[in-house]
N, C-alpha and C positions, 0 to 999 in steps of 0.2 A: 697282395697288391696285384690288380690288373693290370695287363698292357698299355692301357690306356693311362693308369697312374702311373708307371715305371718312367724316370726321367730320360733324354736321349742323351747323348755324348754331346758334353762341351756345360759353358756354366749357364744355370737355371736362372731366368729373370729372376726380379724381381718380384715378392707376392702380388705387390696394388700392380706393375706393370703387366702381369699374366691372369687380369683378370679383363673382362668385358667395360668395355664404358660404361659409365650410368645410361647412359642413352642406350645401350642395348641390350638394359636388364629391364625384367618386370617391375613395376610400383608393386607395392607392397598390398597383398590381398588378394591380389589378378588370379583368378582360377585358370588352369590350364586349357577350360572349353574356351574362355575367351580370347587367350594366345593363339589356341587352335586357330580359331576363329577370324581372326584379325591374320593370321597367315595363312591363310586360303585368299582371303579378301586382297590381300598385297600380291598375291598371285595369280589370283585372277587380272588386278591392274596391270600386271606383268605381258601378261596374254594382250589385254587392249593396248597397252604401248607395241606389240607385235605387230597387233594388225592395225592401229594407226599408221607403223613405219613401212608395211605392204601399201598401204592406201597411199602414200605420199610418193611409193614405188612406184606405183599404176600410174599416178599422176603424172609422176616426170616420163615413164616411156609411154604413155599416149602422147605425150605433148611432143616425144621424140620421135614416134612414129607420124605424127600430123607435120611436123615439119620434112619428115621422109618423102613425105605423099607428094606435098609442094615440091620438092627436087624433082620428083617422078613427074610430076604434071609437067615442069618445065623442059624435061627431057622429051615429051611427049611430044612439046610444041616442038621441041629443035629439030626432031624426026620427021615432024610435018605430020603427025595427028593432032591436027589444031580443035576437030568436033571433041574426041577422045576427050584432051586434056581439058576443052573447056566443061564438058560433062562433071569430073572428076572435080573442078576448081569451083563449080558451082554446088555441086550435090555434096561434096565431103570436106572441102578445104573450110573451116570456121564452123562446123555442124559440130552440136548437142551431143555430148554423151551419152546422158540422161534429158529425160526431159526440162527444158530450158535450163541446162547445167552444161558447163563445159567442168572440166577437173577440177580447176580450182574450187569452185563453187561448192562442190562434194565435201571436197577437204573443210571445209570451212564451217558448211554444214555439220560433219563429222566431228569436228573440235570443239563448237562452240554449241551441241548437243550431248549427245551422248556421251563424249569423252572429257569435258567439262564438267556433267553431272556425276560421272564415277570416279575422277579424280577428288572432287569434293567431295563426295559422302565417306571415299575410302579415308579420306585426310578428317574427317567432321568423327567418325568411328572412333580412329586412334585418339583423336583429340579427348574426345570423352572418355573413352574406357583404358588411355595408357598415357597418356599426358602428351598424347603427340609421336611417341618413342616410334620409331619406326624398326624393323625389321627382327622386331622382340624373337619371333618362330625360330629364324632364322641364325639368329645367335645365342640361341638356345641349343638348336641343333652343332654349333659349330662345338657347344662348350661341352657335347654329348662326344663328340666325334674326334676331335681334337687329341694327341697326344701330349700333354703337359710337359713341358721344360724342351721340349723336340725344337732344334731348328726348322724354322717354318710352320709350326705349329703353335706359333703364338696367339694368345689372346687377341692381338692389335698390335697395331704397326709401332715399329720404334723410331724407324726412320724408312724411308718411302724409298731411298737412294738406295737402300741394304737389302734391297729383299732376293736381289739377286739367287 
């Protein structure tokens, strides 16, 4: 018996409880290039959820540097560089990040292209080739790595409040 079969200290689940959901086995036939496959592709979305969540980053501290500028402009004025500041309020305060894009614009663009199209095809993939099953690789590897009957080394949760 391996370490990884050896049970740990204390009592062993249940069999059906220390096993995977259906939802996170393979359908029956699935070749292992296409688990492969299908967890790369979940991984790569992985990656574009990242740099969506940078993009939405830039969005918000440009928007918090643009309203920086305005405080600055207006200090400008109270100092009594009133050329300065109107320079500044005219040329930068409400300008284009991109061309004819402020931030939000980006984002929008960003979601409702690209990140639109790869959230579908990656969901359009599993749909056909696993019935939808999400994170198959994933719990596949858990079921490789996992130490059986180990506190904390369960299949799935028993109780959300216990995991302490």
């Amino acid at each position: 018996m391996s370490d990884r079969e050896r049970p740990g200290p204390g009592p062993s689940p249940a069999p059906s409880d220390d096993e995977p959901r259906p939802e996170h086995t393979r359908p029956p036939g699935t070749t292992d290039a296409t688990i492969e496959a299908l967890g790369k592709y979940s991984e790569a979305l992985e990656v574009i959820e990242d740099a969506r969540g940078s993009l939405y980053h830039w969005h918000r501290l440009t928007g918090k540097a643009d309203m920086k500028i305005g405080e600055a402009v207006e200090l400008l004025r109270t100092a009594g560089h009133h050329e300065i500041a109107d320079r500044i309020d005219r040329e930068i305060i409400g300008r284009n990040v991109l061309e004819g894009r402020w931030t939000f614009q980006v984002v929008e663009e960003y979601d409702d292209g690209y990140y639109d199209a790869v959230k579908a095809s990656e969901r359009a993939a599993r749909d056909e080739l696993v019935g939808g099953r999400r994170h198959v690789y994933e719990s596949e590897m858990k079921e490789r790595n996992r130490t059986r009957g180990l506190r904390h080394h369960e299949a799935r949760p028993h109780d959300a409040s216990s995991q302490g």
